[in-house]
N, C-alpha and C positions, 0 to 999 in steps of 0.2 A: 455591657450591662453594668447600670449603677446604681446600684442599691446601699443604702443606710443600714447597718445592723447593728447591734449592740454584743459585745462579743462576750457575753457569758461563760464561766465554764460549765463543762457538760462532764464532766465526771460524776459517774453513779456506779453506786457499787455492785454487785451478784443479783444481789436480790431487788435492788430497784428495778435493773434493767429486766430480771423475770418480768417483774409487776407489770412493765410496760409492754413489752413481748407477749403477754400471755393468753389476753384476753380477747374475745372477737365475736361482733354482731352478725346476726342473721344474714344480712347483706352484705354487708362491709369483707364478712370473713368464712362464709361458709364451705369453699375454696379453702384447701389445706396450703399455710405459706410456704412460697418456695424455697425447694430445696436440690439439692443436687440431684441427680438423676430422675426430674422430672422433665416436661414439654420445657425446652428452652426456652428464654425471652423476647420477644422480638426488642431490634435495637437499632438505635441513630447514633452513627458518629458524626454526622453533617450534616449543617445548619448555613442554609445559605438564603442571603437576602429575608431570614426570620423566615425559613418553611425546613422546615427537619426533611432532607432528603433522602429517602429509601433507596436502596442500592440491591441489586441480586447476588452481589457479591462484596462481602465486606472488606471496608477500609484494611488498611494493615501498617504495622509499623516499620519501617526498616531506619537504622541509622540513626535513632530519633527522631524522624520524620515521620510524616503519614502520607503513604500514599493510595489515593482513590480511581476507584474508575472512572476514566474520562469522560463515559459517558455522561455522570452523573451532574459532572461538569456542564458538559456541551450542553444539553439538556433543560437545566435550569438556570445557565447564564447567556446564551444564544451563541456561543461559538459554535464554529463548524469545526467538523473531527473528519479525519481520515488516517487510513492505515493502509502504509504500502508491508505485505507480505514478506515480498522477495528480498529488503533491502531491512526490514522490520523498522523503518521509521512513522514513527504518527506525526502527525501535521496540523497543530492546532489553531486558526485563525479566527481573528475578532476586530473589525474594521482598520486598519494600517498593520495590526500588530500580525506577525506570523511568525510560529514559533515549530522546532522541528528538536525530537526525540530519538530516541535511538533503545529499544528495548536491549536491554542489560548493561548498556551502555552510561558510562557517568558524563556525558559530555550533550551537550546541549546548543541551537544558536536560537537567540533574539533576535529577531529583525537581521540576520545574517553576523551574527555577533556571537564568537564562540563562547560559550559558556560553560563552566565546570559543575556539576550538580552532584550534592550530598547523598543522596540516593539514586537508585536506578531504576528507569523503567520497568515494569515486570508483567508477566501474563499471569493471570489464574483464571482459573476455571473459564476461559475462554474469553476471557474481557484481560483489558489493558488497564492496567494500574500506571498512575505516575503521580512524580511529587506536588504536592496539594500548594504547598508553601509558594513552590516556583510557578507555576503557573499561573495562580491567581495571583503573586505578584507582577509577572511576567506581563499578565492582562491589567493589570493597574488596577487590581483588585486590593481591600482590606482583609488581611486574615489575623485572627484571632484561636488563641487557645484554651477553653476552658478545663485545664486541671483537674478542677475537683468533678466534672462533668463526664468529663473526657470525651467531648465535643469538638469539632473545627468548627468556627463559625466563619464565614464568609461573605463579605458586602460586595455587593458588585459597583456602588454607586457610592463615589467618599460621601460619609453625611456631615463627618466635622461635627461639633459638637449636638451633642440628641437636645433638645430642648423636655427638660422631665417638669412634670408638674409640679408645684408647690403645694407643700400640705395645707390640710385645709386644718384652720384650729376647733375644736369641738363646739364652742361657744358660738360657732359659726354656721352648725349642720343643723338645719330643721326638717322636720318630720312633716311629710306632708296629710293634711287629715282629711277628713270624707269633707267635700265641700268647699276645698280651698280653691282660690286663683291667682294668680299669679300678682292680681291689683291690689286683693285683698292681704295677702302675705305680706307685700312689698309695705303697704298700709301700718301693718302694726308694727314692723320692722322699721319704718321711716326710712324706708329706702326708694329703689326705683323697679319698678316692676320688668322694665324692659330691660336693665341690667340683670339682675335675675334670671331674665331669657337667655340672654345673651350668655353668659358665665354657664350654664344648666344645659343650654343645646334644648329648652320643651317649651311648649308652650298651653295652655289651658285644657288645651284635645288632648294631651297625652302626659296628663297631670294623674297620678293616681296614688290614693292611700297607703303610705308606708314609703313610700318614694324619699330618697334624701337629697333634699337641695344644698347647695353650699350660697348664704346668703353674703354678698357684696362685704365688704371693708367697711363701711361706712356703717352698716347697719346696726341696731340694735343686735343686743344679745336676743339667741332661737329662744322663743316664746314654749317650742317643743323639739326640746335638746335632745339629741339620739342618746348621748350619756344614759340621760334616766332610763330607758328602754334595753340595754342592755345588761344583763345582769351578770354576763361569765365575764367582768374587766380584767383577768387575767388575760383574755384573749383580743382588749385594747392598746396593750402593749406597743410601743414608737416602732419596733424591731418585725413586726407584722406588714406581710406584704400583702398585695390585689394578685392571684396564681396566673394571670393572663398581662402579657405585655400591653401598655397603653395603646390605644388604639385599632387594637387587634383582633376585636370582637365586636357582638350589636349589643345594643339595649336588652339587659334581661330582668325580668320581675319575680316575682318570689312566687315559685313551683311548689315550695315545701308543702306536702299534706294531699296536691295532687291526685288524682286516681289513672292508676297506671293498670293495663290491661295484659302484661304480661307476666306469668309465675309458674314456675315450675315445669317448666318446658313447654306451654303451653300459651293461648291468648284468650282473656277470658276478659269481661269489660268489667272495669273501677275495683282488677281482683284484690289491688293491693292499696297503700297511700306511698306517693311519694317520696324518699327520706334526703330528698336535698334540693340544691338551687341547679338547674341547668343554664349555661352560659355558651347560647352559638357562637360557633367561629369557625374557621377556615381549618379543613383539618392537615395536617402537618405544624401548625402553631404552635411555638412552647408552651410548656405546663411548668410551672414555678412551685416551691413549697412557701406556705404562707410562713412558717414561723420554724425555728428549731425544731430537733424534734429526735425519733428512731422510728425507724422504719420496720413496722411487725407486721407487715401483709404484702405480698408483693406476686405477682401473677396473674392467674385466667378467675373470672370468677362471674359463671352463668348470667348472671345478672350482669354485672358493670363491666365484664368484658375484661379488657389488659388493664389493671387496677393497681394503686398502691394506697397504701394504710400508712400514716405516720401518724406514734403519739407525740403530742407535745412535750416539753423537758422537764416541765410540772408531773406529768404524766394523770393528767385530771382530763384530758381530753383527745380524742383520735381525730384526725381531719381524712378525709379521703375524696380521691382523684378517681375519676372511673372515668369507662370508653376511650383510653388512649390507643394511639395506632402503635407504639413503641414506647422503647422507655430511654433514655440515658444509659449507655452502658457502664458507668461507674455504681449503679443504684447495686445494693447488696443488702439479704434480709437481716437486720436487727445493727444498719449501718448507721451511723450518727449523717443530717444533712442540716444543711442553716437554711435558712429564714431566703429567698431570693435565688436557691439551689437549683438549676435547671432539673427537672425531673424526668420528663417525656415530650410526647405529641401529642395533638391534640388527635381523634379520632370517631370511626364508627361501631367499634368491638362491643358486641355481647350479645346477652338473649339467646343465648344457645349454646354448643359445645365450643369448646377451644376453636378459635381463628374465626368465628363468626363474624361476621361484620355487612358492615349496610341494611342494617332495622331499620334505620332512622337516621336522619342528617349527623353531621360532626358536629359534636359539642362536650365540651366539660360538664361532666356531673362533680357538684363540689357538695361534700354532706360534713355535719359534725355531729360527733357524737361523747355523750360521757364513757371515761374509759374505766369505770369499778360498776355501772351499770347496761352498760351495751346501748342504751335508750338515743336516741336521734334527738335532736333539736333545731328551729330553724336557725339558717347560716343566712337567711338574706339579709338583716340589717347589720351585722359582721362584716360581708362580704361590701357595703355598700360604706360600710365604715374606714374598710383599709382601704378599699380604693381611692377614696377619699384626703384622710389623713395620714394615712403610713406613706412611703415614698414609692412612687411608681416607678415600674421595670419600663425603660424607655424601648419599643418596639427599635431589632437590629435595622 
């Protein structure tokens, strides 16, 4: 992952970080933040091919190593597993490559090539652990470590350099109005209307108000600049990222205001309004924090399900993430995270008590809200802004 950031300091004193900690919406926080001795978090250490991988049994470290269940491996990368008992070797194969194990064992072959290995084999809870590193290089696989995540992420397929998109400059973003076309746009811009198609992915039939086009190089300056439309430019900022990897979601439009039929334990029709943008996608998908920040929400929360709450480092605004299936295991309440920070997965959790899930398809709820008044605001021309202009996360 290659993200642009600006590396600010984030030092605040006692009483800032209260300020920023302290406060919480009806939605966003009516769910007491976690804390020690509550429902533990559900968790991803592994990210393979860009899908956060669920395991019954969690990863583990040995030797500064990580080792995972095979299965988790075989599973979502197509090799075949087996395990002989008697002799405790596993046997992991993937078209010429065949690789042999030995549980407790530090000794390994490739393709019939003895090999020395940093960690060992291990069983827990009745599955097979082994090292994450060797294997997936073993299978000429990429592996990566993210640190501050404390993620494995793993490619199965070299991709060599990600192709990220270029920002787009503001003077370039226009606002689409009630009645616009594609000819007529193109018209006052002096540009080409079928370039416009082309650069946009739309075409007339699924042109609609409020939509942000990125007009051609050539063109005139936006006749209706998204600048003037947004009014928190604090949260314009170059260091603001799109929470979903490129390419890794559909087309979504702006939800905010909505009438949503679910409250309070119950289903009642239009009982509530909306308070964000929903964005489908595949669930197991990463979840990204759009900008700096601290984390003062973090858990179950009837409504949005497995949630997190981060204020911004202004502390003038909270952003929040709802219906993930998991979260990053390095995430911790009142923890400082950047701008492009993996955070979770994408998921189907809420609407009901702790571990709910499958109301409704997988997708990101992304809401913003002021953080000395609790009040929502809409995030779609925001959300349609960083994707846009700030630097996009290039899907693994």
């Amino acid at each position: 992952m290659s993200v642009h950031v600006n590396r600010r300091s984030h030092k605040l004193t006692g009483l800032a970080l209260g300020v920023l900690l302290g406060t919480s919406s009806f939605f966003t926080g009516m769910a007491p933040a976690h804390a020690a001795g509550t429902t533990a978090l559900p968790t991803i250490s592994l990210l393979i091919d860009g899908k956060g991988v669920v395991s019954d049994v969690k990863p583990t470290i040995q030797n500064g190593r990580m080792l995972v269940p095979i299965r988790a491996i075989a599973e979502n990368t197509g090799a075949a597993v087996s395990y002989e008992d008697t002799t405790k070797t596993v046997t992991v194969t993937q078209g010429t490559n065949k690789i042999l194990l030995y549980i407790g064992k530090a000794i390994g072959y490739v393709n019939e090539k003895r090999v020395i290995l940093d960690a060992t084999p291990m069983i827990s809870k009745g599955r097979t652990l082994i090292p994450l590193r060797f294997i997936s290089q073993s299978l000429g696989y990429q592996v990566d470590w993210d640190k501050r995540a404390e993620v494995a992420i793993v490619n199965t397929k070299k991709s060599g350099r990600q192709a990220v998109p270029a920002t787009v400059a503001p003077s370039r973003m226009y606002v689409v109005q009630p009645g616009d076309t594609l000819g007529g746009i193109a018209k006052v811009h002096g540009t080409d209307g079928d370039v416009i198609k082309k650069i946009n992915g739309v075409d007339d039939t699924n042109l609609n108000p409020g939509q942000l086009l990125t007009l051609p190089k050539d063109a005139k300056d936006s006749t209706h600049p998204v600048r003037a439309l947004l009014k928190e430019t604090p949260l314009l900022a170059e260091d603001y990222v799109f929470p979903l990897a490129t390419n890794s979601y559909e087309p979504y439009g702006d939800t905010y205001g909505d009438g949503r039929d679910w409250v309070d334990g119950h289903y009642e029709e239009n009982a509530r309004n909306h308070e964000g943008v929903d964005i489908m996608t595949q669930k197991g998908n990463p979840v990204y924090s759009v900008c700096d920040g601290y984390i003062n929400r973090l858990g179950w929360n009837e409504y949005g399900g497995w949630r997190v709450n981060i204020t911004d480092e202004s502390g003038n605004y909270r952003l929040y993430y709802a219906h993930m299936e998991a979260y990053a295991p390095g995430l911790e309440l009142g923890g400082y995270v950047k701008a492009g920070q993996l955070l979770g997965f994408v998921g189907d959790t809420g609407y009901g008590p702790t571990g709910t899930e499958g109301q409704f398809d997988p997708h990101l709820h992304f809401g913003l809200y002021y953080n000395d008044t609790d009040k929502s605001f809409d995030p779609y021309m925001y959300l349609q802004y960083w994707e846009k202009q700030s630097d996009s996360i290039p899907a693994s």
